[in-house]
Short mmCIF file of the C-alpha atoms (twelve columns), coordinates in Angstrom:
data_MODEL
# 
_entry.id   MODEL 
# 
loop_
_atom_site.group_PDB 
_atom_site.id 
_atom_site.type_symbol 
_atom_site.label_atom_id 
_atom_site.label_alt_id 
_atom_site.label_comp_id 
_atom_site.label_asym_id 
_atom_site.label_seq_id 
_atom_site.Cartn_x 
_atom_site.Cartn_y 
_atom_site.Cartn_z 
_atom_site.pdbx_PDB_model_num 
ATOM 1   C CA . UNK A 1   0.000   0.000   0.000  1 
ATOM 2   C CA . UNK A 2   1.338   3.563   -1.183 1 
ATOM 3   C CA . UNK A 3   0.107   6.884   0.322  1 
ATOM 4   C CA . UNK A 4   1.188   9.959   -0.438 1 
ATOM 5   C CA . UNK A 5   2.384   12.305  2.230  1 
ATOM 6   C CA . UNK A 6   3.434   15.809  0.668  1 
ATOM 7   C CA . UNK A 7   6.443   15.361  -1.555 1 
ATOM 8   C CA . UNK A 8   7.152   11.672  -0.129 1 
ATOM 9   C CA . UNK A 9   5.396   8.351   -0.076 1 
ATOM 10  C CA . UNK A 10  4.915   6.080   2.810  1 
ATOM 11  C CA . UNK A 11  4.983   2.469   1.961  1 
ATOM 12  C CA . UNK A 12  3.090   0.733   4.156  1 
ATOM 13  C CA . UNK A 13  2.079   -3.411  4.307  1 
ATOM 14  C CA . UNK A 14  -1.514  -4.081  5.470  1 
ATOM 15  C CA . UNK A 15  0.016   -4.622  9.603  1 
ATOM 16  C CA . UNK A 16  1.545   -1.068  9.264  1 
ATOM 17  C CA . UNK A 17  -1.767  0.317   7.836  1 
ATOM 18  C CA . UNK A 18  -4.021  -0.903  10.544 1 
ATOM 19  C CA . UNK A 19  -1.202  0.032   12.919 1 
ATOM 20  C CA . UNK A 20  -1.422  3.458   11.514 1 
ATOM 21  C CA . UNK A 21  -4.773  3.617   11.315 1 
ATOM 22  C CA . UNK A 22  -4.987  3.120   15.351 1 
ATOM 23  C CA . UNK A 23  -2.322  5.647   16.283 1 
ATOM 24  C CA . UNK A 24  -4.228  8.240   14.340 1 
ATOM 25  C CA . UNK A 25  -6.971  7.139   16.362 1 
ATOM 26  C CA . UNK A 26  -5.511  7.241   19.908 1 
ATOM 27  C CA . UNK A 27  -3.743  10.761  18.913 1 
ATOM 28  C CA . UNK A 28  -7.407  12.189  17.888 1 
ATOM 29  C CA . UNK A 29  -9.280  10.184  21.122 1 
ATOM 30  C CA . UNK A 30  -6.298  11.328  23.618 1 
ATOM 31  C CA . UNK A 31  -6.420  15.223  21.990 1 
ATOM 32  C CA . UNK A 32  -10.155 15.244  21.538 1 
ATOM 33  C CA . UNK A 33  -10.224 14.488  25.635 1 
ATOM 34  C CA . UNK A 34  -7.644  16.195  26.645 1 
ATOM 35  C CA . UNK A 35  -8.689  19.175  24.817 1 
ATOM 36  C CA . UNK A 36  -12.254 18.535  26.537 1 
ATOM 37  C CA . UNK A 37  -11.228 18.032  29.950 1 
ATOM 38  C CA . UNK A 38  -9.390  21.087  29.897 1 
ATOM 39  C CA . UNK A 39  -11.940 23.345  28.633 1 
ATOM 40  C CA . UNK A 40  -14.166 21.332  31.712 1 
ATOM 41  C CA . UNK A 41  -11.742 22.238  34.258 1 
ATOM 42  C CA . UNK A 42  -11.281 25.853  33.434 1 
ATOM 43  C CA . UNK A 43  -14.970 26.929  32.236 1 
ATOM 44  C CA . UNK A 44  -16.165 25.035  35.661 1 
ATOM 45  C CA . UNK A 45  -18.030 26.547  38.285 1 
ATOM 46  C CA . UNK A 46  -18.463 25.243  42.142 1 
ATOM 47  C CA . UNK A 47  -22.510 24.317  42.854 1 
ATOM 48  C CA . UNK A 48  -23.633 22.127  46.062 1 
ATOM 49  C CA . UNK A 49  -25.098 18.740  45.037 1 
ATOM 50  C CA . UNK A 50  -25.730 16.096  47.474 1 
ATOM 51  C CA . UNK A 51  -24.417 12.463  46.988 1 
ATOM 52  C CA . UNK A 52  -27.566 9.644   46.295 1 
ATOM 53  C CA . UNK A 53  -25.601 6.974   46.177 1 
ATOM 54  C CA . UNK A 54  -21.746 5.953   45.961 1 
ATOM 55  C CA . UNK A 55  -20.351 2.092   45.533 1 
ATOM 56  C CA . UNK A 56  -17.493 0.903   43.482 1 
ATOM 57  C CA . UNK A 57  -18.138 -1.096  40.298 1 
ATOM 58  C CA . UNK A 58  -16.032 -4.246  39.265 1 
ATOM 59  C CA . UNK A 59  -15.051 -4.218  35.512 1 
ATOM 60  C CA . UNK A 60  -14.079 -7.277  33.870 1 
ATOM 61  C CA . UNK A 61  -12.369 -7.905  30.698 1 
ATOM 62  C CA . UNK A 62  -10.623 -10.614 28.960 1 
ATOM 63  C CA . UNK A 63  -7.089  -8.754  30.198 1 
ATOM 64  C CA . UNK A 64  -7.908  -7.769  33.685 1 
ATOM 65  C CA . UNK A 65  -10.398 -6.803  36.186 1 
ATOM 66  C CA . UNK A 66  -10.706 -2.960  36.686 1 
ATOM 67  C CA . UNK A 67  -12.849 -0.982  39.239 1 
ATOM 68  C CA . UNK A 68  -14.987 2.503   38.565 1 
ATOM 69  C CA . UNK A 69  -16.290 4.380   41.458 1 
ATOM 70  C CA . UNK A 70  -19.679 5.192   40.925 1 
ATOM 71  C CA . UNK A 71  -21.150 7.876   42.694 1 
ATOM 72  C CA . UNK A 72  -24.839 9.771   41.897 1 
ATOM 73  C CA . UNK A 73  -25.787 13.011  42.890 1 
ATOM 74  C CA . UNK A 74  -28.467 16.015  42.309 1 
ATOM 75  C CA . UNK A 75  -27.337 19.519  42.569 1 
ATOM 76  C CA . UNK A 76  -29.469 22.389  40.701 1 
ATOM 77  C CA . UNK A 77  -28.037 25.108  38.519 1 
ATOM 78  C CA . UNK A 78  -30.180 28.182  37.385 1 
ATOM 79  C CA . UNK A 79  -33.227 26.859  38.827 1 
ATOM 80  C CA . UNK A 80  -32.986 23.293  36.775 1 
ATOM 81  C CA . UNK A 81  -32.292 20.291  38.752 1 
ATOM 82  C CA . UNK A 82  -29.888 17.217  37.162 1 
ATOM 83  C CA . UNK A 83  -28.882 14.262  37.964 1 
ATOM 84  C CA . UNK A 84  -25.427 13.237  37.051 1 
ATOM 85  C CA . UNK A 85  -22.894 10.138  37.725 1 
ATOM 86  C CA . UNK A 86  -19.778 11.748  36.292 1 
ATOM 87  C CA . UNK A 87  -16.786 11.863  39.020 1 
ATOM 88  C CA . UNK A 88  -13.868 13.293  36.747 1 
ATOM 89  C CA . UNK A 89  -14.064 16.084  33.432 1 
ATOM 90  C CA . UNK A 90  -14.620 14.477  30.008 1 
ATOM 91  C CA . UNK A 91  -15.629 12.322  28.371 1 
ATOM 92  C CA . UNK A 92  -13.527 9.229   29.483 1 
ATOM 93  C CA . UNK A 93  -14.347 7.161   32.490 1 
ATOM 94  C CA . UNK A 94  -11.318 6.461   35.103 1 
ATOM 95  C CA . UNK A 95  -10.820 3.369   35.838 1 
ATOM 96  C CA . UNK A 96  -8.273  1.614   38.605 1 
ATOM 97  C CA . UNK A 97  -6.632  -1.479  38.639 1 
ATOM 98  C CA . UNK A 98  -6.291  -1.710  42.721 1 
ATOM 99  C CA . UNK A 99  -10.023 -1.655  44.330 1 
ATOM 100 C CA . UNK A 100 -8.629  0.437   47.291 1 
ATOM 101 C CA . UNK A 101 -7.477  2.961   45.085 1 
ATOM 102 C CA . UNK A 102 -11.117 3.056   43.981 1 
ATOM 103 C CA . UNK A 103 -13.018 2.868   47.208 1 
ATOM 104 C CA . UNK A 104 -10.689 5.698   48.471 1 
ATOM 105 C CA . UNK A 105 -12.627 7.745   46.223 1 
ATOM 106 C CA . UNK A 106 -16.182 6.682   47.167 1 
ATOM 107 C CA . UNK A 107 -15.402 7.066   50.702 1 
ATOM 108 C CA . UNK A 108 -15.244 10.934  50.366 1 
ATOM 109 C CA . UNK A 109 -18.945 10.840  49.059 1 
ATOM 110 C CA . UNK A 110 -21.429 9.351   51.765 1 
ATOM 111 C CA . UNK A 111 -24.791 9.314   50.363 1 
ATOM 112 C CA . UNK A 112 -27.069 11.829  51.516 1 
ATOM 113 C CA . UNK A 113 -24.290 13.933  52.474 1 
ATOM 114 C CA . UNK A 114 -23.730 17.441  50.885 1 
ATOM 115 C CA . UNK A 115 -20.949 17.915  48.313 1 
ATOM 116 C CA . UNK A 116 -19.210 20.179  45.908 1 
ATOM 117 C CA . UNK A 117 -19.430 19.888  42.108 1 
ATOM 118 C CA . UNK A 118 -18.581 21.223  38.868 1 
ATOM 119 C CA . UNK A 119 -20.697 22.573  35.888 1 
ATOM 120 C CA . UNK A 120 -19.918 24.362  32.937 1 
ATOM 121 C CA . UNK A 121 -21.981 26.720  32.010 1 
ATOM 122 C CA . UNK A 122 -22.300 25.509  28.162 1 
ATOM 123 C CA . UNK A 123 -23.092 22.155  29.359 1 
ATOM 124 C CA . UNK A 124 -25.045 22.143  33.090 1 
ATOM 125 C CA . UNK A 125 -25.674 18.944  32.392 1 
ATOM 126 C CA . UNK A 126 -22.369 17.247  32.973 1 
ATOM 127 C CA . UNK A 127 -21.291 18.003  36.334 1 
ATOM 128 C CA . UNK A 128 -18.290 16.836  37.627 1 
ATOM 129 C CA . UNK A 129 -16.936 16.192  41.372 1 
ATOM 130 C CA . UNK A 130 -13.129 16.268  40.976 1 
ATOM 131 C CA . UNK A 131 -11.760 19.043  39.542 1 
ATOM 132 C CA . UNK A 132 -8.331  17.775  37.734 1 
ATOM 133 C CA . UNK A 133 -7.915  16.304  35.074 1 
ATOM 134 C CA . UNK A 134 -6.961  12.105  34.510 1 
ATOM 135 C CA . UNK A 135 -4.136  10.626  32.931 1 
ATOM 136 C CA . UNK A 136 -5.902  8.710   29.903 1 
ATOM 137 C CA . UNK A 137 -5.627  11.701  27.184 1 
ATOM 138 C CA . UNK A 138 -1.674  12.356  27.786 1 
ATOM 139 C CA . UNK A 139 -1.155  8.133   27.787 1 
ATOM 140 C CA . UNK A 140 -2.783  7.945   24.877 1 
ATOM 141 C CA . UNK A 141 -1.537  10.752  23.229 1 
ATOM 142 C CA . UNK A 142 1.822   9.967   24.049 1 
ATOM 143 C CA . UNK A 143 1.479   6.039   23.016 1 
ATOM 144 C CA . UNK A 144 -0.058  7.152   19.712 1 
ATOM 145 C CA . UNK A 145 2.359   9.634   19.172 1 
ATOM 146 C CA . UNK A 146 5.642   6.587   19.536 1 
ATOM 147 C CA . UNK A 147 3.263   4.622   17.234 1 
ATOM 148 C CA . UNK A 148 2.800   6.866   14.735 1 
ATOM 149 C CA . UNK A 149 6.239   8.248   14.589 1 
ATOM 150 C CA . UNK A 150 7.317   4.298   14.185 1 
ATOM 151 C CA . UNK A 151 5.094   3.369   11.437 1 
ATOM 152 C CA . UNK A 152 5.930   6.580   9.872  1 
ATOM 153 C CA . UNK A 153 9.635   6.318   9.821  1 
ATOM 154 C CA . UNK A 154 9.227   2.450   8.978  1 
ATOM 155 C CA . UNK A 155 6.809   3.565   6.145  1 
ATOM 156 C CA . UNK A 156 9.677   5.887   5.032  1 
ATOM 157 C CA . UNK A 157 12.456  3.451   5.331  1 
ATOM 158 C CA . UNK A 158 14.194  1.652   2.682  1 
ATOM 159 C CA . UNK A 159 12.342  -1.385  2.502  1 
ATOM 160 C CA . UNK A 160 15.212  -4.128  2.599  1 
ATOM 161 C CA . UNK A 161 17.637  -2.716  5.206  1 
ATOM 162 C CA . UNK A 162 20.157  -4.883  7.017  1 
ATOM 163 C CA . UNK A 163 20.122  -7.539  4.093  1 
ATOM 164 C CA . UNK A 164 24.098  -7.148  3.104  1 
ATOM 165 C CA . UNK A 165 25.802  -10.465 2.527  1 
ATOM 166 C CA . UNK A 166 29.406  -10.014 4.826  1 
ATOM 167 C CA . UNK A 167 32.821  -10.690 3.132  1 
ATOM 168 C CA . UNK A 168 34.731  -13.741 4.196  1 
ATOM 169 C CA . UNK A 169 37.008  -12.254 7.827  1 
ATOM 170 C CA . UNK A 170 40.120  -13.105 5.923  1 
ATOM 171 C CA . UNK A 171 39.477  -10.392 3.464  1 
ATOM 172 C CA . UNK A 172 39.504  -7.476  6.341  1 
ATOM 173 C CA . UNK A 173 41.827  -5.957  7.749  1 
ATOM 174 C CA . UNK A 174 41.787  -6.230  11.694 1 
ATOM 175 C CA . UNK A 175 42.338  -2.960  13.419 1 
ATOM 176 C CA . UNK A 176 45.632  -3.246  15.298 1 
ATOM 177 C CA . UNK A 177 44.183  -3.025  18.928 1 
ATOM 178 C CA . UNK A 178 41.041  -4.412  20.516 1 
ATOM 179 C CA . UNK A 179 38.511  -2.605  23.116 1 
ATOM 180 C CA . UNK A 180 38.331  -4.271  26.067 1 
ATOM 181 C CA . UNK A 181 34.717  -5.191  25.065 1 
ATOM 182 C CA . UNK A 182 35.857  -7.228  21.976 1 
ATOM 183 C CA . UNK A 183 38.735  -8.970  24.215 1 
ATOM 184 C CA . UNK A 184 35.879  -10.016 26.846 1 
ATOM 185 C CA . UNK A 185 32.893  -10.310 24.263 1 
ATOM 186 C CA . UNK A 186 32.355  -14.209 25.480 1 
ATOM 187 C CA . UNK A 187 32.741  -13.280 28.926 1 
ATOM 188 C CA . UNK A 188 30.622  -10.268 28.670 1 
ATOM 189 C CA . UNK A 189 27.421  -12.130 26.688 1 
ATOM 190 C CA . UNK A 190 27.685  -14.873 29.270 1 
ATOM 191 C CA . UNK A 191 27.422  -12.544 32.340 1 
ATOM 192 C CA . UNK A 192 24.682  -10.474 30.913 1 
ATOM 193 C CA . UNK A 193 22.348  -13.524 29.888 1 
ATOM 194 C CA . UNK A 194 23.121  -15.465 33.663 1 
ATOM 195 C CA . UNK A 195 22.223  -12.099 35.707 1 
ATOM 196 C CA . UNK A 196 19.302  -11.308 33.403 1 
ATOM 197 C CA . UNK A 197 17.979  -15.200 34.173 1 
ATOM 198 C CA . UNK A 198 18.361  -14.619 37.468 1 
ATOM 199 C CA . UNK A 199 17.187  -11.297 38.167 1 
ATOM 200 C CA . UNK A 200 14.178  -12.451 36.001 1 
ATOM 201 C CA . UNK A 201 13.149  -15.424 38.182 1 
ATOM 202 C CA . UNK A 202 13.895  -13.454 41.477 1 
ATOM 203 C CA . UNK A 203 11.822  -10.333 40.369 1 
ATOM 204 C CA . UNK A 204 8.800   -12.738 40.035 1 
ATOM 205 C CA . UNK A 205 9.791   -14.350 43.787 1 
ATOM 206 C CA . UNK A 206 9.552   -11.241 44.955 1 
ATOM 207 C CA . UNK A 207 6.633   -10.584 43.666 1 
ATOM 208 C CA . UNK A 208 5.040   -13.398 44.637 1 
ATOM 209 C CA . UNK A 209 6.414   -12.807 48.574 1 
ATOM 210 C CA . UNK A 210 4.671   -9.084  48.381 1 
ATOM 211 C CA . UNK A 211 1.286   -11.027 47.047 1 
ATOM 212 C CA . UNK A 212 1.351   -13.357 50.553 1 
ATOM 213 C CA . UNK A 213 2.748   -9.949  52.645 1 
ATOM 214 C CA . UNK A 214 0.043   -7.893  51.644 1 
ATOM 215 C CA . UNK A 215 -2.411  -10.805 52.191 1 
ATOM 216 C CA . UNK A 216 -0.659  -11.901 55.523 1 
ATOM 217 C CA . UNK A 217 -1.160  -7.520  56.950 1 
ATOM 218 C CA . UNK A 218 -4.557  -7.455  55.562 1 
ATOM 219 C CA . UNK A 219 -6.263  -10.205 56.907 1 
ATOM 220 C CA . UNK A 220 -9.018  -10.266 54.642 1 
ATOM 221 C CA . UNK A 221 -10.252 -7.361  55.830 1 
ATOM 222 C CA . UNK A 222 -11.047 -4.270  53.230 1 
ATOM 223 C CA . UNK A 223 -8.777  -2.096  55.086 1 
ATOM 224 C CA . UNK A 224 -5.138  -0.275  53.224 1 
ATOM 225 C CA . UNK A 225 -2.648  -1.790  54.392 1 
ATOM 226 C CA . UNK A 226 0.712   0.265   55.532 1 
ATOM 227 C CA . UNK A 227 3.439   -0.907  53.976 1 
ATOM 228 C CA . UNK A 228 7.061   -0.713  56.686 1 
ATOM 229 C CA . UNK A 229 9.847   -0.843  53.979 1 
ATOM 230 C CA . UNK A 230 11.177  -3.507  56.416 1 
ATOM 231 C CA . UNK A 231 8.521   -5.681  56.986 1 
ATOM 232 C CA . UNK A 232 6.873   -8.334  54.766 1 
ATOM 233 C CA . UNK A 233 5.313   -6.171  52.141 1 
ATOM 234 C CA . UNK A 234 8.236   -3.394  52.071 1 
ATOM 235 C CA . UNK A 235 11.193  -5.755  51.979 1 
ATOM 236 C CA . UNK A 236 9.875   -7.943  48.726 1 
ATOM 237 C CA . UNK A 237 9.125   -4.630  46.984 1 
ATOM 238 C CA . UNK A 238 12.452  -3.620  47.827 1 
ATOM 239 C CA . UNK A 239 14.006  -6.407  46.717 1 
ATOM 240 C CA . UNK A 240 11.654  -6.365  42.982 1 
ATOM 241 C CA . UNK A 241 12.680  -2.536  42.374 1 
ATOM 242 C CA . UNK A 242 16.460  -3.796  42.895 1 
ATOM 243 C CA . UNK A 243 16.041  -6.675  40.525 1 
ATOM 244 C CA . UNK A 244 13.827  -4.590  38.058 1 
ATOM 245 C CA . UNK A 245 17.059  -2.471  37.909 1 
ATOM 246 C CA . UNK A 246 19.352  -5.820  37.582 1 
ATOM 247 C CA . UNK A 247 17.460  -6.283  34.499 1 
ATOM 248 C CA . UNK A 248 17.627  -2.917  33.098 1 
ATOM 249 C CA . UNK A 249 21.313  -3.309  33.962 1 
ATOM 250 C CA . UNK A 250 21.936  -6.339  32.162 1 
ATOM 251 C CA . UNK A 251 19.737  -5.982  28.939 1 
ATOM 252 C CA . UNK A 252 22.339  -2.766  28.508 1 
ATOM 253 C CA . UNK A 253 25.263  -4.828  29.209 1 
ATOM 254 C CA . UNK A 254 23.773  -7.363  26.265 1 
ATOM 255 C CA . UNK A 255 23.289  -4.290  24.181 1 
ATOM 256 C CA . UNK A 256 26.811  -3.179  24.513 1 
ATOM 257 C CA . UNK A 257 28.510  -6.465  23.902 1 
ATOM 258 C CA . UNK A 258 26.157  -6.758  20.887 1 
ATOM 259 C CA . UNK A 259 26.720  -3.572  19.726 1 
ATOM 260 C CA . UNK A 260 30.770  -4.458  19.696 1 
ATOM 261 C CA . UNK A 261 29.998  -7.427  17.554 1 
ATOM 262 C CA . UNK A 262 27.935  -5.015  15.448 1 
ATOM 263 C CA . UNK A 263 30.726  -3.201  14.616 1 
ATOM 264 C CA . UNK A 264 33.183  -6.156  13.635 1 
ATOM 265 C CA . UNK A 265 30.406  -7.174  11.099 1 
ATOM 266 C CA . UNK A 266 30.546  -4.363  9.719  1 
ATOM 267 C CA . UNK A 267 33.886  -3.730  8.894  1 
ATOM 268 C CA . UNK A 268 32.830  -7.267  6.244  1 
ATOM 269 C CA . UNK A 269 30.618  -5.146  4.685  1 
ATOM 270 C CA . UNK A 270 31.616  -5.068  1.078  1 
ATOM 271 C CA . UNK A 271 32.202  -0.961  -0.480 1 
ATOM 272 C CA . UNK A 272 30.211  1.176   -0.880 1 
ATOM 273 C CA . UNK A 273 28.502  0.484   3.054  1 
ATOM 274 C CA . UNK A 274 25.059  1.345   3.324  1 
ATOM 275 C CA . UNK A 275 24.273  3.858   6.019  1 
ATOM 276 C CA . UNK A 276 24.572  2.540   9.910  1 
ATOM 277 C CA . UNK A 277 21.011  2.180   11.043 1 
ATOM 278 C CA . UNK A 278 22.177  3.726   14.280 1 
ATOM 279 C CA . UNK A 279 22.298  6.695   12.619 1 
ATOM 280 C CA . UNK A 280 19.234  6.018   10.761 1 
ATOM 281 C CA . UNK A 281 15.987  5.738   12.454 1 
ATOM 282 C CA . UNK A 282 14.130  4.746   9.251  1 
ATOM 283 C CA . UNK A 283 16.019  1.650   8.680  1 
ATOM 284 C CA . UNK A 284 16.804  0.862   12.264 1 
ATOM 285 C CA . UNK A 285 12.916  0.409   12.563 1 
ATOM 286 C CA . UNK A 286 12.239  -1.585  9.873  1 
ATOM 287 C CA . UNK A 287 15.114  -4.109  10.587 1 
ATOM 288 C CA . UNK A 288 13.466  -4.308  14.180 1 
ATOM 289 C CA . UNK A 289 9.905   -5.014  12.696 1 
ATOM 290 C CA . UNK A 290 11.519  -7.766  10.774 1 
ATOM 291 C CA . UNK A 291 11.102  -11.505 11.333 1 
ATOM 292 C CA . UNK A 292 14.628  -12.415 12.152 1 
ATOM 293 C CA . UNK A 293 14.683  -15.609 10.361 1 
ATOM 294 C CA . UNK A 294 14.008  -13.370 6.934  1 
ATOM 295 C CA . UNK A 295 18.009  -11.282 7.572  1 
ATOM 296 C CA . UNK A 296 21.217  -12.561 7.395  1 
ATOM 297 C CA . UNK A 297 24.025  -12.535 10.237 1 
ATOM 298 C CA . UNK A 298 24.690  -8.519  10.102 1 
ATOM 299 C CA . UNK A 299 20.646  -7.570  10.238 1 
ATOM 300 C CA . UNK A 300 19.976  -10.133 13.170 1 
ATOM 301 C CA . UNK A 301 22.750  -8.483  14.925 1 
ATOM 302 C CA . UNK A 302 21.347  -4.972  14.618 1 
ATOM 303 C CA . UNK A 303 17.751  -6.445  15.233 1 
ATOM 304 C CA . UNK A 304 18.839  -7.960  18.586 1 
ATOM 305 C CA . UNK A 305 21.326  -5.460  19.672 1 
ATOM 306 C CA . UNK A 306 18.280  -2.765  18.760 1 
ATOM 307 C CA . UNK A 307 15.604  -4.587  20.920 1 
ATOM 308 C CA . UNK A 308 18.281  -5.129  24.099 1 
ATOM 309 C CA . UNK A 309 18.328  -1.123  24.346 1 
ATOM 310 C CA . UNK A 310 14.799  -0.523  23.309 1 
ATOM 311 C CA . UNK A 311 13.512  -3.022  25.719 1 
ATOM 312 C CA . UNK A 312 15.914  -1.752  28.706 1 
ATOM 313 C CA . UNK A 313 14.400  2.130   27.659 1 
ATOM 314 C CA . UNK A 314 11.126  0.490   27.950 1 
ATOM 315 C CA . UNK A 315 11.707  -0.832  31.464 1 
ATOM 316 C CA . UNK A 316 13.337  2.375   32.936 1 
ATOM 317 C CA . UNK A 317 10.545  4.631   31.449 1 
ATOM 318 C CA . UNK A 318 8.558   1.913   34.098 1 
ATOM 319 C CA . UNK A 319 10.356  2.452   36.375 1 
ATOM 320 C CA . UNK A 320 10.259  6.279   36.282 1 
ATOM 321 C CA . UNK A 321 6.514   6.381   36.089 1 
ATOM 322 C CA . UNK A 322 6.237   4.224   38.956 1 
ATOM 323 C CA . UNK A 323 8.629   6.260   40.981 1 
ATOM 324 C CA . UNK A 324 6.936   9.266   39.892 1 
ATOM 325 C CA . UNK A 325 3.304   8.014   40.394 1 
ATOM 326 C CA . UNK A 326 4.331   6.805   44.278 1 
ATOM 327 C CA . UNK A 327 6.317   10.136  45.311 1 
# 
């Protein structure tokens, strides 16, 4: 499939088109929202409503069980009276994946109770009773933004990158020291492979020890439970955030090692070289959206030593969120 983009063309296979076809739809839902939301929060004026009736509703999908706190309530606005169930601005529902996260926001609303909520004048209809705005429109403007950038630059991309058939070793010339990476490059691929196992398998133990911590504080009971970063729920997280990081540490530790070899197969490369697709986005994506059985030795070794970094990005961006969301 060919589609024209000003002076250019993106060539796109029928994967890339539906992939392209839902970025443009996240960036649209996530700006349509956020551009909503915004207009809710600022436009909004305080009225008193009074709470009918508050509970938390249980979600469930294929992928996971979410919660929604639902909470009703009348308030009048120039003389009208409405009835409305919406809790944040927009037109998206929040949802949350921890129930307690949920009931914490029902428990501020005890039916028959008087409350403070939102209208907008252009629309008195839609009241709202938490005046910020939620994290759906940036996530998915951000995640359709990455998608649509990738498909873009793969669309642009030359469309058989990192298919160069090597020269035999003999016919290069060595350079006339190694790196300490290429004199260790066994070593090094080893080490990074045995602490990635390892930190794998003990992430998920730890995991599994805060599952039976939290369960062993609560008691069954419906109450938060305070986590004591040396007791049985804060020591096991401790312990996952440091193996998270082991992981992060290691896939980089891969990459470089990889990266080395990288650069020996390229000096087989017969003249004139193509472009490194390090330094080209366009091609790096396309050899990473490639099946690796379809490229030869030098375009598995940039597809592998691309994922090892993008993954380890991945997990720190993670990490950072999570950090950020808990401070």
């Amino acid at each position: 499939m060919k589609l024209p983009v000003g002076i250019t063309t993106l060539h796109l296979s029928r994967k890339s088109a539906y992939l392209l076809a839902f970025a443009v739809a996240l960036v649209g839902a996530g700006g349509y929202s956020y551009v909503q939301q915004g207009q809710a929060v600022d436009d909004a004026v305080a009225v008193e409503a009074t709470v009918d009736s508050a509970q938390v509703e249980r979600i469930d999908s294929r992928r996971s069980i979410d919660y929604e706190p639902e909470i009703e309530y009348t308030y009048e606005y120039q003389g009208e009276t409405y009835t409305s169930e919406q809790v944040f601005p927009g037109p998206t529902i929040r949802t949350y994946s921890d129930r307690s996260e949920a009931q914490s926001v029902v428990r501020s609303y005890e039916p028959g109770t008087t409350v403070q909520a939102y209208v907008r004048p252009s629309a008195p209809s839609n009241a709202f009773l938490i005046r910020e705005r939620t994290p759906w429109p940036t996530r998915a403007l951000a995640v359709g933004s990455v998608l649509l950038g990738l498909v873009v630059l793969a669309g642009l991309g030359e469309k058989r990158p990192g298919r160069h058939e090597l020269r035999p070793e003999r016919e290069v010339r060595s350079p006339p020291s190694q790196t300490w990476v290429e004199r260790n490059d066994e070593r090094l691929r080893r080490l990074s492979k045995w602490v990635l196992l390892v930190c794998f398998v003990a992430f998920w133990l730890s995991m599994v020890g805060l599952a039976f911590g939290i369960l062993s504080l609560a008691e069954g009971s419906a109450r938060s439970v305070e986590a004591d970063l040396l007791g049985p729920v804060g020591l096991p997280l401790l312990a996952a955030a440091a193996f998270w990081i082991g992981m992060i540490l290691s896939l980089c530790l891969y990459g470089v090692q990889s990266f080395s070899r990288y650069r020996r197969l390229r000096r087989r490369l017969p003249e004139p070289r193509p472009p490194s697709p390090f330094r080209h986005p366009s091609r790096l994506v396309t050899i990473l959206g490639t099946d690796g059985d379809e490229l030869p030795e030098y375009g598995r070794r940039v597809r592998v030593t691309g994922w090892a970094f993008l993954i380890a990005i991945g997990m720190t961006a993670v990490l950072v969120q999570l950090l950020y969301t808990a401070s």
